[in-house]
BAMARNU-854882 format. One record per residue (C-alpha): residue in one letter; residue number from 1; x, z, y. Coordinates in nm, 4 decimals, padded with zeros to 6 digits, m for minus. Each point is the difference from the previous one (the first is absolute). Layout:
   code   pos          u          w          v
      a   NUM          X          Z          Y
...
END
This chain:
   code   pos          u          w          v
      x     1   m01.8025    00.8089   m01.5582
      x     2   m00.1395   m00.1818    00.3052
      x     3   m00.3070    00.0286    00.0677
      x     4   m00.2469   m00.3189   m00.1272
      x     5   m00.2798   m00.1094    00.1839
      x     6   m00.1876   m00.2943   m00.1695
      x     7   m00.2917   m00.2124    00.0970
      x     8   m00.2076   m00.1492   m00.2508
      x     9   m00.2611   m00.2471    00.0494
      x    10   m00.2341    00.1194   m00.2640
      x    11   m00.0489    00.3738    00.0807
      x    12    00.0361    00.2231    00.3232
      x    13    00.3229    00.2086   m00.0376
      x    14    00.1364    00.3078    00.0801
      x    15    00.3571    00.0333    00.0529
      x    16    00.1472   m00.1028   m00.3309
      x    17   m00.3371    00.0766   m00.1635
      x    18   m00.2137   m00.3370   m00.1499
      x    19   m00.3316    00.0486   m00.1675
      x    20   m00.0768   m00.1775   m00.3125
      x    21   m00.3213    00.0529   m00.1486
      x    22   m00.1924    00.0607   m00.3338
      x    23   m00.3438   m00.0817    00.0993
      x    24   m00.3626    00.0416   m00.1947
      x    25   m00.3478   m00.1267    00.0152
      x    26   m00.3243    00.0773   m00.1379
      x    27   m00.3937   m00.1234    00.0727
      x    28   m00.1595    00.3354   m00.0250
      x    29   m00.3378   m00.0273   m00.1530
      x    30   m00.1428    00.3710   m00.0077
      x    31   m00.2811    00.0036    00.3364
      x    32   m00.3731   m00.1370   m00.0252
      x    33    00.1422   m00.2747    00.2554
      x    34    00.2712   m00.1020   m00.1808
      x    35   m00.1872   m00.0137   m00.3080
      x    36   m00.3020   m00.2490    00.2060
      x    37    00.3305   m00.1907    00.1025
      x    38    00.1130   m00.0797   m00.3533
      x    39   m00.3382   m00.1107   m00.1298
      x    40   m00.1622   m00.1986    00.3140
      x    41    00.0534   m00.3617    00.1124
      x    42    00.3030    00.0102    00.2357
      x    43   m00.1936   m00.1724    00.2382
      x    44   m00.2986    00.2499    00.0465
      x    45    00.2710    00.3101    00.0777
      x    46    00.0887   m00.0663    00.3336
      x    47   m00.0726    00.3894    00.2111
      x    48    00.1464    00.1858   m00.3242
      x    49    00.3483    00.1035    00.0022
      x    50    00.3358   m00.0644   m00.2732
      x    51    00.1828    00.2945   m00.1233
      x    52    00.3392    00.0326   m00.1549
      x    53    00.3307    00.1689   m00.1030
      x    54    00.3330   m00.0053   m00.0101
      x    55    00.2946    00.2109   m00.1297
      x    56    00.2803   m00.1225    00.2100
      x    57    00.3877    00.1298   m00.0847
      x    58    00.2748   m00.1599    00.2086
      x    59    00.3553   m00.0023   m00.0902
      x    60    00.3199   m00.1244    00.1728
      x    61    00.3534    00.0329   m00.0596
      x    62    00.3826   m00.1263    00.1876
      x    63    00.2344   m00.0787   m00.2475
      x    64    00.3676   m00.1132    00.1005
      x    65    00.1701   m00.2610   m00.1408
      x    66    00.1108    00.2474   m00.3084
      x    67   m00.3269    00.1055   m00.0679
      x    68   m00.0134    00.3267    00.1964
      x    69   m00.3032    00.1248    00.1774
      x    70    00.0276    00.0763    00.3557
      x    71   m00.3368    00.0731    00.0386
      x    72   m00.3233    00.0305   m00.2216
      x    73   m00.3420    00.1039    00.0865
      x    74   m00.3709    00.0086   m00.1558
      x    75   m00.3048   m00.0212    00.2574
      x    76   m00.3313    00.0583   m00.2182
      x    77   m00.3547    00.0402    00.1148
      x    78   m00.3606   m00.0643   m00.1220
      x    79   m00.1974   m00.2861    00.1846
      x    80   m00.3656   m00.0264    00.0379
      x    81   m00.1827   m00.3230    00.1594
      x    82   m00.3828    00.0263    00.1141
      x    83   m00.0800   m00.3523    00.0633
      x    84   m00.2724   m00.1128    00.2065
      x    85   m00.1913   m00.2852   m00.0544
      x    86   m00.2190   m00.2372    00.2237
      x    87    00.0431   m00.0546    00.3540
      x    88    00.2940    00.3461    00.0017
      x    89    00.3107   m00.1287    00.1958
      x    90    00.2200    00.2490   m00.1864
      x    91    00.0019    00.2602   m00.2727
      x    92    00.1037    00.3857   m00.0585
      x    93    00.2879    00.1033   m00.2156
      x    94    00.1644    00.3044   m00.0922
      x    95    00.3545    00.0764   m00.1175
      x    96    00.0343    00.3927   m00.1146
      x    97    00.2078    00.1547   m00.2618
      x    98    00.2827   m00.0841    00.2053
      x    99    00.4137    00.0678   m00.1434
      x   100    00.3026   m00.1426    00.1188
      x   101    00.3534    00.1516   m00.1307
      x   102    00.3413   m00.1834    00.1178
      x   103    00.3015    00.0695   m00.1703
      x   104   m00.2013    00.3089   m00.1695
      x   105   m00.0723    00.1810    00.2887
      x   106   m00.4287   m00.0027    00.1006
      x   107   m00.0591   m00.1155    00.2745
      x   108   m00.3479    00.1254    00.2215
      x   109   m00.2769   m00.2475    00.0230
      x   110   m00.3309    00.0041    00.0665
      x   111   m00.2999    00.0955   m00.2147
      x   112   m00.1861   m00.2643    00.0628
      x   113    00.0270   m00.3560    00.2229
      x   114   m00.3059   m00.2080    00.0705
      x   115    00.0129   m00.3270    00.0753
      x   116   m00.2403   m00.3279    00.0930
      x   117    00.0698   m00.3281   m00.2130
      x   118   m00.1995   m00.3452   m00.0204
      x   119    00.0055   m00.2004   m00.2674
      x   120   m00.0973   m00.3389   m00.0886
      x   121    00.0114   m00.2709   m00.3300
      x   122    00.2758    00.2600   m00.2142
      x   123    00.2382    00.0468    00.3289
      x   124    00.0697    00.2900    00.2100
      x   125   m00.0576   m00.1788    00.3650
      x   126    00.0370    00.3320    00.2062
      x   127    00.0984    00.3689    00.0138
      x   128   m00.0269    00.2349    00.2660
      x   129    00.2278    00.3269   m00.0389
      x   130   m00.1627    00.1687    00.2563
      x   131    00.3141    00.0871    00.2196
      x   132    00.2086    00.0963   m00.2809
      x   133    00.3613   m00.0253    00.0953
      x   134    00.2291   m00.3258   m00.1068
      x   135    00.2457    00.2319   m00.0994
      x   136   m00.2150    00.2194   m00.2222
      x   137    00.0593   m00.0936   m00.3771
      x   138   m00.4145   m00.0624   m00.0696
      x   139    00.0606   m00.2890    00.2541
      x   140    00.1037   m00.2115   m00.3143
      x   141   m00.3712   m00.0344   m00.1058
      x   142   m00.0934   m00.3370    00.1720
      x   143    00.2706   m00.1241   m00.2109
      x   144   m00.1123    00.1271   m00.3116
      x   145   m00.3603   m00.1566    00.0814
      x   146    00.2221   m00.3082    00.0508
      x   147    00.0939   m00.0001   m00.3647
      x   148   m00.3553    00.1041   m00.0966
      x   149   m00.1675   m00.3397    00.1738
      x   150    00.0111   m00.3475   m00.2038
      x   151   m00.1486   m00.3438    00.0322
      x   152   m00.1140   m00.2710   m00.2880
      x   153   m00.0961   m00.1992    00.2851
      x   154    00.2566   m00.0367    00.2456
      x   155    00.3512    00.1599    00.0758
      x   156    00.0571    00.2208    00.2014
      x   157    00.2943    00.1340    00.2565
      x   158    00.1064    00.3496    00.0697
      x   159    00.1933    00.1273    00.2477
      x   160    00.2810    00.2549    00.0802
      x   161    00.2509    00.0732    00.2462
      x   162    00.2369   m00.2326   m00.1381
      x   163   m00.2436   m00.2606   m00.0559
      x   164   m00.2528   m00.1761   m00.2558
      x   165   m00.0823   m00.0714   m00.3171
      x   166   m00.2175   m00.2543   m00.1417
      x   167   m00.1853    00.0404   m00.3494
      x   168   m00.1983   m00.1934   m00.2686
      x   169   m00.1491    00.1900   m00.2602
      x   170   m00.0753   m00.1106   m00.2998
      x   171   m00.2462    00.1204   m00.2808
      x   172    00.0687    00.0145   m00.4141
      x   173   m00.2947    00.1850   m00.1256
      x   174   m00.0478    00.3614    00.1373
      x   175    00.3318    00.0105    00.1461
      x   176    00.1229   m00.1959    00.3573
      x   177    00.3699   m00.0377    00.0983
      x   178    00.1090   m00.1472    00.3517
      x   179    00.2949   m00.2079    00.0489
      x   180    00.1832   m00.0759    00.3791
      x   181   m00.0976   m00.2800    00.1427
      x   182    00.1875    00.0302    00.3151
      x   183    00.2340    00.2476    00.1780
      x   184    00.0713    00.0375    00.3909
      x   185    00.2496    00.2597    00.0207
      x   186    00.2672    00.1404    00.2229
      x   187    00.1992    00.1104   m00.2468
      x   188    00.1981   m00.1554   m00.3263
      x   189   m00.0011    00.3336   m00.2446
      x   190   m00.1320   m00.1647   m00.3036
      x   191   m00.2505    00.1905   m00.1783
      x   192   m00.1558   m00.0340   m00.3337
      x   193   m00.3937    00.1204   m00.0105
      x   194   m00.2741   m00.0245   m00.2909
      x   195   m00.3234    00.0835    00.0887
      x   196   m00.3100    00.0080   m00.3318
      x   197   m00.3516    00.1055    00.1154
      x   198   m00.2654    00.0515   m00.2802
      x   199   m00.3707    00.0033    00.0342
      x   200   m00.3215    00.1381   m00.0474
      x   201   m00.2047   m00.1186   m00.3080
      x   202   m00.1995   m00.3061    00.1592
      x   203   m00.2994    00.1619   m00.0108
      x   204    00.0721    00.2781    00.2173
      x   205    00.1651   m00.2307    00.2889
      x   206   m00.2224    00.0292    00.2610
      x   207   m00.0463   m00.2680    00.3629
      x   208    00.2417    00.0665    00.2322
      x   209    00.1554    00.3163   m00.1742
      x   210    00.3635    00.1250   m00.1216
      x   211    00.0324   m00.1597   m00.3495
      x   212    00.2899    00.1721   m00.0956
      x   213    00.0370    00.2608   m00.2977
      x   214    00.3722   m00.0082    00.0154
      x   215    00.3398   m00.1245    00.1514
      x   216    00.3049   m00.0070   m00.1027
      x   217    00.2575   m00.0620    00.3135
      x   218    00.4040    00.0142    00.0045
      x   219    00.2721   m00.1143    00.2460
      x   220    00.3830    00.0321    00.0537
      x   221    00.1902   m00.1591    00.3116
      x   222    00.3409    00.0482    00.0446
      x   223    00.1309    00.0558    00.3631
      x   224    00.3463    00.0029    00.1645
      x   225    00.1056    00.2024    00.2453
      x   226    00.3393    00.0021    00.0976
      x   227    00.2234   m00.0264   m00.2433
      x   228   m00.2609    00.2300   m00.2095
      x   229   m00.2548   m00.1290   m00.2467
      x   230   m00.3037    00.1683   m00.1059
      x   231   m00.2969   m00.0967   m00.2267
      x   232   m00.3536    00.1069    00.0718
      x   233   m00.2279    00.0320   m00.2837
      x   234   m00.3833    00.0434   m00.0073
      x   235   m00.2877   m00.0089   m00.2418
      x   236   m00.3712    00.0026    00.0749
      x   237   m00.2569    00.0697   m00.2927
      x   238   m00.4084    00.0135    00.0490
      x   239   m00.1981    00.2475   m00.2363
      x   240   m00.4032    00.1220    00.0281
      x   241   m00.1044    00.3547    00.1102
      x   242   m00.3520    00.1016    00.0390
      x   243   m00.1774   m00.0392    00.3098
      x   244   m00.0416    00.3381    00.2205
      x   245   m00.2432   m00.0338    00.2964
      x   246    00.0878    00.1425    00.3069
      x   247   m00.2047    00.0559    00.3232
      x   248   m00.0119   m00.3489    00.2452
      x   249    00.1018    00.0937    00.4034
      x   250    00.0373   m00.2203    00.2961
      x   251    00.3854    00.0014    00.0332
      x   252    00.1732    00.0155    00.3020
      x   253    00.2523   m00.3072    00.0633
      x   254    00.2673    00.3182    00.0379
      x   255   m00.1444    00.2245   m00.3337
      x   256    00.3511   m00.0213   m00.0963
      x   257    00.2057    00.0139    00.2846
      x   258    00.0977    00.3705   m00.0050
      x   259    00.1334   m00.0151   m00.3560
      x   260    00.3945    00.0452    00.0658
      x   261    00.2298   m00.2174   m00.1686
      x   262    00.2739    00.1185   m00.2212
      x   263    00.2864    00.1421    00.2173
      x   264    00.3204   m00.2617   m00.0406
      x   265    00.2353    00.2381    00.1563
      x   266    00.2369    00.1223   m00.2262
      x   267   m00.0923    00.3717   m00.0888
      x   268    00.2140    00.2996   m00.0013
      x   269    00.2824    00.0356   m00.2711
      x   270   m00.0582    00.2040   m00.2718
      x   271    00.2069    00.3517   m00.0270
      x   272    00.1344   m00.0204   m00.3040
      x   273    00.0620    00.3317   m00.1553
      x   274    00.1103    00.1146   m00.3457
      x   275   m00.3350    00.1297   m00.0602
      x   276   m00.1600   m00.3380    00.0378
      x   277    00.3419   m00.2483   m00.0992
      x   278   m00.1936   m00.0520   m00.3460
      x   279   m00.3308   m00.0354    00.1508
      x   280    00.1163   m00.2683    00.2806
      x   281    00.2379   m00.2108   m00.2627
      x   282   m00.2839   m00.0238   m00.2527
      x   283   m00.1809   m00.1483    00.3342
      x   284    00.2501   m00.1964    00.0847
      x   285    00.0159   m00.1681   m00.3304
      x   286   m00.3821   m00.1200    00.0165
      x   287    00.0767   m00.1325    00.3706
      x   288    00.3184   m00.0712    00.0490
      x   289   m00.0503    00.0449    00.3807
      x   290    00.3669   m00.0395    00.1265
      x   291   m00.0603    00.2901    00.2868
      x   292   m00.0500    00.2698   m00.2706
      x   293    00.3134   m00.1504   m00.1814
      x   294    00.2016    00.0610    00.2749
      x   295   m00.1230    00.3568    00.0483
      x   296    00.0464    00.0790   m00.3487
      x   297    00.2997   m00.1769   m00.0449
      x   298    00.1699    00.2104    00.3519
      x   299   m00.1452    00.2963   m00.1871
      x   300    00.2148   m00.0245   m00.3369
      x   301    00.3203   m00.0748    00.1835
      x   302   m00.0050    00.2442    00.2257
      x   303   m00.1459    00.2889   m00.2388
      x   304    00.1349   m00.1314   m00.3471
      x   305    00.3364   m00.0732   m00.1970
      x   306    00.0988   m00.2997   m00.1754
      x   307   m00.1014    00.2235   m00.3051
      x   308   m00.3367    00.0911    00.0904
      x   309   m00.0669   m00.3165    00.0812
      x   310    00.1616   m00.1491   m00.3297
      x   311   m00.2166    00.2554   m00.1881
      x   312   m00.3570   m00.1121    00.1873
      x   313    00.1020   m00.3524   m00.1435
      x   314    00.0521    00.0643   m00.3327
      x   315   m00.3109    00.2694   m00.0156
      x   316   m00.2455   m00.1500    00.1822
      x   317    00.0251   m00.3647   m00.1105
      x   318   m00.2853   m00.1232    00.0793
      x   319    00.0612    00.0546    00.3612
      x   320    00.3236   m00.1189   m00.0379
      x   321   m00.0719   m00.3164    00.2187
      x   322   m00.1676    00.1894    00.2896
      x   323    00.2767    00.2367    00.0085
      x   324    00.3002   m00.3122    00.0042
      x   325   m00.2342   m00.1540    00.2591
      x   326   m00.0101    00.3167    00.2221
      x   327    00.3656   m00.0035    00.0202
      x   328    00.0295   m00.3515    00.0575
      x   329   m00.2242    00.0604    00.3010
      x   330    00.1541    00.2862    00.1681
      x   331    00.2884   m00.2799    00.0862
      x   332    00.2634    00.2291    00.1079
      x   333    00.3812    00.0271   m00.1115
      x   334   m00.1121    00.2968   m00.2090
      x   335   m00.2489   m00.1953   m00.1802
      x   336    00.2196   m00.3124   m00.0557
      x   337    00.3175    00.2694   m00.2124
      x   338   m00.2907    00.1290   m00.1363
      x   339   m00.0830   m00.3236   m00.1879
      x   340    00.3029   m00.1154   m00.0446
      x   341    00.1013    00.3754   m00.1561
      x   342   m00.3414   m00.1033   m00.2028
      x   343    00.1232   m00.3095   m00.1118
      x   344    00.2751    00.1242   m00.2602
      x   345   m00.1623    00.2811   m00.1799
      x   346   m00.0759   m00.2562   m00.2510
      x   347   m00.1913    00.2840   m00.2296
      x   348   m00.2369   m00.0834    00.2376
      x   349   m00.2658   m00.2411   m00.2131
      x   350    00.0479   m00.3493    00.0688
      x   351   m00.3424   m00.0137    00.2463
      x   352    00.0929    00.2513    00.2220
      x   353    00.3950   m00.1527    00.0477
      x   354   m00.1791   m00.3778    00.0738
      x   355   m00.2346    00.1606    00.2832
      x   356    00.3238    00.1948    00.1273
      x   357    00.1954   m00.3442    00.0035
      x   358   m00.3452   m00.1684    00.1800
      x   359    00.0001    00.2581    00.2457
      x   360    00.3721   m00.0087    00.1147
      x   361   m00.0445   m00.3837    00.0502
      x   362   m00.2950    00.1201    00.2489
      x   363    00.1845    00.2463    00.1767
      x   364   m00.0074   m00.0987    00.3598
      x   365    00.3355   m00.0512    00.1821
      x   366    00.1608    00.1199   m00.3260
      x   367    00.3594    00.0590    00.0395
      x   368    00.2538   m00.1147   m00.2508
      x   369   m00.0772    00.3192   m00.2748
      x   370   m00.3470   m00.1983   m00.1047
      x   371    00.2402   m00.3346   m00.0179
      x   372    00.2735    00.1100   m00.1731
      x   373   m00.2358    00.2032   m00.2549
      x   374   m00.2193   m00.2748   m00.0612
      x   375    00.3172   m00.2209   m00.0560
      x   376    00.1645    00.2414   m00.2165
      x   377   m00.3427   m00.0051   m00.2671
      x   378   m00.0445   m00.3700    00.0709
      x   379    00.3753   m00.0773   m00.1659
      x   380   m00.0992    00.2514   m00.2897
      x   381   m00.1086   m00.2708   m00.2515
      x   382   m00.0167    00.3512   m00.2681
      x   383   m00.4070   m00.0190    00.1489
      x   384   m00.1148   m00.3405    00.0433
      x   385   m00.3385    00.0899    00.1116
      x   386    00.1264    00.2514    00.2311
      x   387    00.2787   m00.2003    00.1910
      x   388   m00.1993   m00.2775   m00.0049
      x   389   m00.2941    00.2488    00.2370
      x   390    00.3491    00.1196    00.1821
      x   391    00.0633   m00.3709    00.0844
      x   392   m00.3431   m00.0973    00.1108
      x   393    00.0331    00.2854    00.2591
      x   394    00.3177   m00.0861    00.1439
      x   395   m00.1950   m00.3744    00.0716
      x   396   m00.2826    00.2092    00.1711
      x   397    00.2305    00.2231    00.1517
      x   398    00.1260   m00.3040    00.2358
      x   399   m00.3404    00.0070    00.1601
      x   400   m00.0215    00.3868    00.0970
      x   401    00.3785    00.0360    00.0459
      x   402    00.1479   m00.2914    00.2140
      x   403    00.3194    00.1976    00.0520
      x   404    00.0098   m00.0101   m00.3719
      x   405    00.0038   m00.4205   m00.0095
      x   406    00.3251   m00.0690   m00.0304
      x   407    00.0615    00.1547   m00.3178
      x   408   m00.3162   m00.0420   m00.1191
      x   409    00.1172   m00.3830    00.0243
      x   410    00.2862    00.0083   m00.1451
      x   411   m00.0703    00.2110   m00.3247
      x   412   m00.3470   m00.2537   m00.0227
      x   413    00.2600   m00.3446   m00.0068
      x   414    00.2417    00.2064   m00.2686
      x   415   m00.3005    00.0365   m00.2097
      x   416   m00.1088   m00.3511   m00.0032
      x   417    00.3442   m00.0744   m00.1680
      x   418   m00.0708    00.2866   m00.3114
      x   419   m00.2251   m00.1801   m00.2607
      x   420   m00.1951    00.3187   m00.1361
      x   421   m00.1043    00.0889    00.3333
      x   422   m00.0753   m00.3383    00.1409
      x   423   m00.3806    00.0165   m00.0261
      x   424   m00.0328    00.2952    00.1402
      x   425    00.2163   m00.0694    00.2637
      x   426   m00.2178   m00.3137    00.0870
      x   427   m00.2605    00.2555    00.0804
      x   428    00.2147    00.2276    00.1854
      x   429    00.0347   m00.2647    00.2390
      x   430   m00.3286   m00.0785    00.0692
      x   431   m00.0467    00.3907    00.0385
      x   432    00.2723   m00.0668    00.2903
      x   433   m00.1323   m00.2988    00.2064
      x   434    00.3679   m00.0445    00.0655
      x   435   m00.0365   m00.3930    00.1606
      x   436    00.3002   m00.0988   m00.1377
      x   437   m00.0317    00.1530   m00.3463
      x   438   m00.3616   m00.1148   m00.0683
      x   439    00.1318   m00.3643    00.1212
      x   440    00.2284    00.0312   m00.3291
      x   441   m00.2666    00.0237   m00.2201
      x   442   m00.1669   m00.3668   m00.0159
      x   443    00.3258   m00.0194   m00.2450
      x   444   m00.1342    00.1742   m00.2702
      x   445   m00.3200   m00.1542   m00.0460
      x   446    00.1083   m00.2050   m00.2737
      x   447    00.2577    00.2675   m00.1635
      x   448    00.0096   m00.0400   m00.3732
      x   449   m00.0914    00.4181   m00.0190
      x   450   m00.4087    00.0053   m00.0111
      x   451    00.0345    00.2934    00.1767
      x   452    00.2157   m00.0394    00.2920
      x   453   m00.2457   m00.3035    00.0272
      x   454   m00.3115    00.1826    00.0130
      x   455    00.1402    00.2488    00.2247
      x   456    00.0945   m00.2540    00.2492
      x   457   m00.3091   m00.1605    00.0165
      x   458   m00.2010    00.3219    00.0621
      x   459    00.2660    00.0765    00.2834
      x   460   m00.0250   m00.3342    00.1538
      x   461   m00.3985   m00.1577   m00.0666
      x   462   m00.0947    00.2894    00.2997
      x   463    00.1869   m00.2498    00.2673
      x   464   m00.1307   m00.3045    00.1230
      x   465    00.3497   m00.1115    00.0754
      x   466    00.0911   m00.0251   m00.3316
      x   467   m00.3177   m00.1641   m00.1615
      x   468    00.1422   m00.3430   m00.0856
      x   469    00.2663    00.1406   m00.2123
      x   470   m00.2312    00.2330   m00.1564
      x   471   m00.2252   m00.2459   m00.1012
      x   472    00.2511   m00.2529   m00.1271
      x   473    00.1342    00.2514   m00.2108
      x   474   m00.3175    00.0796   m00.1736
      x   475   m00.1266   m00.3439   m00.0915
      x   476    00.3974   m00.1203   m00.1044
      x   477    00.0146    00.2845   m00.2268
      x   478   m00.4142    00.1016   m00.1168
      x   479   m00.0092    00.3983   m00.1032
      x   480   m00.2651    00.2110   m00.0726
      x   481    00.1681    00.3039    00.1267
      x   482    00.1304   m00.1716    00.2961
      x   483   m00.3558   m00.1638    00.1371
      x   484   m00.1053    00.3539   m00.0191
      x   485    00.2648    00.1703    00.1899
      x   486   m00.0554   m00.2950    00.2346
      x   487   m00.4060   m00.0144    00.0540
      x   488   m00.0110    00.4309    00.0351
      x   489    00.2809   m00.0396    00.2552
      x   490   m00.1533   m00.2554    00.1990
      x   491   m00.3509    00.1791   m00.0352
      x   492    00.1169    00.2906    00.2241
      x   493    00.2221   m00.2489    00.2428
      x   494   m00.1194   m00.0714    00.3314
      x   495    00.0222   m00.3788    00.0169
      x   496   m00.1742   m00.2766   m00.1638
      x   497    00.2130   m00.2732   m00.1994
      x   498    00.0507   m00.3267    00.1689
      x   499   m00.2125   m00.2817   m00.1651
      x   500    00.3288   m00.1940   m00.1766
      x   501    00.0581    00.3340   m00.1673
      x   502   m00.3982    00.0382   m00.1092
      x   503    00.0114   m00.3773   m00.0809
      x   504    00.3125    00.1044   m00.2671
      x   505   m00.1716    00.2954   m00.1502
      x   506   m00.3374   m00.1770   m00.0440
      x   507    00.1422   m00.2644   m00.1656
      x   508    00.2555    00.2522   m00.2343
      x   509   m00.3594    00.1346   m00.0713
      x   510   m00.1467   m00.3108   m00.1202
      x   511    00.3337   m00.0763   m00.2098
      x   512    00.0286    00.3168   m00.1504
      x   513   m00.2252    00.0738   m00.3356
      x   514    00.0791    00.3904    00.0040
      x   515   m00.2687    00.2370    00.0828
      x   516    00.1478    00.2881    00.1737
      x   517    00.2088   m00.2367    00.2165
      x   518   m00.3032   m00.1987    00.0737
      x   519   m00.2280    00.2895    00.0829
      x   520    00.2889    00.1842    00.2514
      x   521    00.0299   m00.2944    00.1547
      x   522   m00.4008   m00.0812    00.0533
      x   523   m00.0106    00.2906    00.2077
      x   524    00.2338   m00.1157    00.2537
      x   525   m00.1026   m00.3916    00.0182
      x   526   m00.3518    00.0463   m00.0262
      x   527   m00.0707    00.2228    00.2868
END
């Protein structure tokens, strides 16, 4: 697999790593001054000081385009702010309690990272990490302050690297919400965010002080790269932890300078052994991290039989997938027969031979073995389920096997003349991105078949080019199961429908009286 390096707007990354975070807030009420804060005039406490806490758990995750994770991570940490009042320019805060694992392995952070804020009217307006390095993961936190700041009175704009966005938040009892007002970006990913802060009892909101007991933050963008598309997904949540105190100092600008970032060279393969092969493929199933595939996977052919390795598949089933995915990864010869040897021991349970027939179709530079094995399952109509996985592979195969195109070509146009494969075949194709195949397909979007219907849709709403026809097709011919192969499609496509076609679908929504149909569609018109 190549290696993916994203950038995301929202959250400083590292390598293919993107932080998404749970947050949490509490007012801490426990010290004699916070106590004389609670009960005075707000207007008579101006040289005492606010204190608060937060829990603060951030998650992050790379899916591809099937739903597999490239790369997950959690970055946690406890957050303290000691907030001057008065004439103070800035304030003292304190992250400790510190954990950040990616892909299941811990990474080393610091014990503890103080920091300077300012805030003013329920907005962050300024952090200061003290030196800490832009490539360090803690360097999200100004953005989670970002989604910890509101407004009732006026919107406001925050920035990124790939440019700003514009807010108005709105309040419905306890509980705000924000809505975009504008976007300047340099990029068209379409993302879909929610963002639900909740508040303090009204009687414990204090001038000029965080009123937030809880939020409630998620966000998924889809990005292209390539020919390659991958779906980032994050969540942000906001829960109270008692305030601990800890001792005020006069900073340096540099305090946090000399902690080292995480090192982004790739480490050291891991010697696999038979004493640890269990160990290291039980790891390898929490992380799928495609370097210790590829060690394991080198280790089985060239230390185990097609027995042995038979037998670990049929014993160890639940690390069935991370043992398929090792050999798919070791992307030699040897590990191509071995599949395709794989592939017809059909005691094998039904799982275990669809991940063999994925992984042949992934097989870089596969020779014609993976082909004519895939082909040979794909014509066996005895398994429907199973030469139906054996034909989505060959599709996929044209993209990591161009030597392979040719046939893959031909068998894909003989199965778009056999009827009980047609739907499936549909997809197959769009696995492909054969130009001249996928340019067939507008021709089944009105096929009497619901299914070879729905199928073509959901291979065709993901390109702009073919949006007209799309479109027409849905509103000539209303279906509930169609609108919603349609709308999650286009959710995760990286273009935005031309105003004829929104002008079609918003008025199919006003004609149409049924619920589901109307709601799907609501979520693409009323953006």
């Amino acid at each position: 697999m190549k290696k993916i390096t994203i950038t995301l707007a929202s959250f400083s990354l590292l390598g293919i790593l993107v932080f998404v975070a749970n947050l949490s807030f509490k007012q801490a009420y426990q010290s004699p001054d916070a106590k004389a804060l609670r009960t005075a005039n707000p207007n008579h406490v101006k040289n005492q000081a606010h204190i608060s806490g937060y829990q603060v758990h951030i998650q992050s995750a790379v899916l591809s385009d099937k739903g597999t994770a490239f790369a997950h991570s959690d970055l946690t940490w406890k957050m303290y702010f000691h907030q001057a009042l008065g004439n103070a320019s800035r304030s003292a805060a304190l992250l400790t309690d510190i954990e950040f694992v990616s892909d299941n392995k811990a990474q080393h952070m610091p014990q503890q990272l103080p920091f300077y804020f300012s805030y003013d009217g329920q907005q962050f307006v300024h952090s200061d990490l003290l030196g800490l390095a832009q490539s360090h993961p803690l360097s999200v936190l100004p953005k989670i302050l970002d989604l910890m700041s509101y407004s009732l009175t006026e919107i406001l704009t925050f920035n990124d690297a790939l440019g700003s966005t514009t807010y108005r938040f709105e309040q419905d009892g306890n509980a705000i919400g924000r809505e975009i007002v504008r976007q300047q970006r340099q990029t068209n990913n379409k993302a879909q965010e929610s963002w639900l802060l909740t508040l303090k009892n009204a009687d414990h909101t204090m001038t000029n002080q965080p009123g937030l007991l809880t939020l409630e933050y998620s966000h998924t963008q889809t990005l292209q790269q390539n020919t390659q598309q991958y779906q980032i997904v994050q969540t942000v949540k906001i829960q109270p932890v008692e305030y601990q105190p800890f001792a005020l100092a006069n900073w340096s600008a540099s305090h946090n300078a000399s902690i080292p970032s995480l090192d982004n060279n790739p480490s050291a393969p891991v010697v696999i052994t038979a004493e640890n092969f269990m160990a290291q493929l039980e790891q390898l199933s929490g992380s799928l991290d495609p370097m210790l595939a590829k060690e394991i996977g080198k280790f089985m052919l060239e230390n185990y039989d097609h027995s042995t390795i038979k037998a670990y598949l049929t014993e160890h089933a639940g690390l069935n997938s991370a043992l398929i995915y090792s050999l798919q990864k070791a992307q030699t010869p040897e590990a191509e027969q071995t599949l395709a040897d794989l592939l017809i021991e059909r005691d094998l349970d039904h799982p275990s031979l669809q991940k063999v027939a994925m992984a042949l179709g992934r097989i870089e530079n596969a020779s014609n073995i993976a082909f004519t094995s895939l082909q040979a399952v794909a014509d066996d109509h005895s398994d429907q389920t199973l030469s139906g996985v054996a034909l989505l592979s060959i599709g996929t195969m044209n993209k990591f096997s161009p030597a392979q195109s040719q046939q893959v070509e031909r068998l894909l146009e003989r199965k778009l003349t056999e009827p009980q494969q047609l739907p499936t075949a549909i997809l197959a194709i769009a696995n492909s991105k054969n130009p001249a195949l996928v340019n067939r397909l507008p021709e089944y979007l009105n096929h009497t078949d619901g299914q070879v219907r729905r199928n073509t849709i959901k291979s065709l709403a993901n390109n702009e080019v073919y949006q007209d026809q799309v479109v027409t097709s849905l509103t000539d011919a209303p279906d509930v199961n169609t609108v919603d192969a349609f709308v999650r499609t286009y959710q995760r496509a990286d273009y935005t429908l031309s105003e004829e076609n929104i002008g079609k679908l918003t008025a199919f929504y006003q004609a149409t009286t049924h619920p589901i149909i109307k709601k799907r569609l609501a979520s693409i018109i009323q953006q």
